[in-house]
C-alpha positions in Angstrom: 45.5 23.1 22.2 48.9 24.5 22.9 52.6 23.0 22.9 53.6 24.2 25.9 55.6 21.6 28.3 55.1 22.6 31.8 57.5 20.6 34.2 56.2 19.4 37.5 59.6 18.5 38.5 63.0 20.8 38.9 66.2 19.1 37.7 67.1 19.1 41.1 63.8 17.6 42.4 64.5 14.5 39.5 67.9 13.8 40.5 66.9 13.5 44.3 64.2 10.9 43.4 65.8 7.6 44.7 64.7 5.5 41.6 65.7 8.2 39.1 68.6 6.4 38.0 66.8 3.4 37.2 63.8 5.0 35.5 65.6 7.4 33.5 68.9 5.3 31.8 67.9 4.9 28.2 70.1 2.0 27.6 68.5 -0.4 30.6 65.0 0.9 29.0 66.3 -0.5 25.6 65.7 -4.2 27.7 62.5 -3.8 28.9 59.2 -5.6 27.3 57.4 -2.5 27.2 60.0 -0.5 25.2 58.0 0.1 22.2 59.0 3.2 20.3 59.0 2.0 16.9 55.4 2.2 16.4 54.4 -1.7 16.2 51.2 -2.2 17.3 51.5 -6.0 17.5 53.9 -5.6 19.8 52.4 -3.9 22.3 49.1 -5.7 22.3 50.8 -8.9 22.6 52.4 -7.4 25.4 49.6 -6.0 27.2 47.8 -9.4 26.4 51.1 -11.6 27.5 52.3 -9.8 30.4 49.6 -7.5 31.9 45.9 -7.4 32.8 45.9 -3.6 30.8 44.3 -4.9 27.5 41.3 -3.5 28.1 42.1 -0.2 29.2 44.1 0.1 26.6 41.6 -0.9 24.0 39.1 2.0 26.0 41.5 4.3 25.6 41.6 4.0 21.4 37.9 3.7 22.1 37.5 6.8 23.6 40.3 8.6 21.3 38.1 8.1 18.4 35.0 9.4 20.1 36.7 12.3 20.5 38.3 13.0 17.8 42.1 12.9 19.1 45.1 11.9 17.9 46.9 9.8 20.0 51.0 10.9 19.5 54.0 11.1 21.5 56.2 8.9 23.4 55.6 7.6 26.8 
């Protein structure tokens, strides 16, 4: 594996996306449900159980993680 970022995007080709604003403003993120960076779990489950129908694509994707031996990281 490798670190490398590669950007699909230009900065210019972000800004001209209509809903950039909206997607990308940390502090109206901060409000949403699904703003879970602090690593709880709980949270997110109970959210995907509460206020989705991803529970169990979520619980395949932790299935299929350990299958394969990866690590699940980052932020998203």
């Amino acid at each position: 594996m490798h670190d490398k970022i590669d950007f699909w995007l230009t900065e210019q080709d972000i800004l001209d996306i209509y809903s950039n604003q909206y997607w990308n403003d940390e502090e109206k993120e901060k409000a949403k449900a699904w703003y879970i960076i602090d690593g709880n779990a709980d949270k997110l489950i109970k959210l995907l159980k509460d206020q989705t129908t991803c529970l169990e694509e979520f619980e395949d994707i932790i299935k299929l993680s350990g299958t394969l031996c990866l690590e699940i990281k980052g932020v998203g």
